[in-house]
C-alpha positions in Angstrom: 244.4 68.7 -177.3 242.7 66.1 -179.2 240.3 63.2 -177.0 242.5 60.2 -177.7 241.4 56.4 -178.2 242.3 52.9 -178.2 240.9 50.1 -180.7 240.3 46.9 -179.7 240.3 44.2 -182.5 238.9 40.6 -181.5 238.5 37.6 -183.5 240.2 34.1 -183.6 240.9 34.7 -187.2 242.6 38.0 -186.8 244.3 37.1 -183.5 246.1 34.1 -184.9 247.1 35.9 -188.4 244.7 34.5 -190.7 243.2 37.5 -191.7 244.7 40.9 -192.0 242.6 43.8 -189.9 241.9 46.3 -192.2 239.0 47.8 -190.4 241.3 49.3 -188.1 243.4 51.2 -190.4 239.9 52.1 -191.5 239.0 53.5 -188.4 241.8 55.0 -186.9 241.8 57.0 -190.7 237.9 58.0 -189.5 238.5 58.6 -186.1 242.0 61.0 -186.8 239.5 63.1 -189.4 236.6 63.6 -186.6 239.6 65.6 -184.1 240.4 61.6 -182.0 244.2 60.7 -181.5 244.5 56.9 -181.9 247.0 56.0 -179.2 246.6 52.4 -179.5 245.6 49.2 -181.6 245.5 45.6 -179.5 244.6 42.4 -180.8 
């Protein structure tokens, strides 16, 4: 059973659209290689 997480992405420009959030599919891609289950991703 894998230790499972949630990312939390913050900022007025990705909240609202603006921006896309890459980062996160950047780290969930991180976190899945190092054993983590990514069971979440709120703005």
């Amino acid at each position: 059973m894998n230790p499972k997480l949630e990312i939390f992405s913050q900022g007025e420009e990705v909240v609202t659209g603006q921006t896309v959030d890459t980062n996160a599919a950047w780290l969930s891609q991180q976190a899945v290689a190092m054993g983590f289950e990514v069971a979440r991703h709120t703005l």
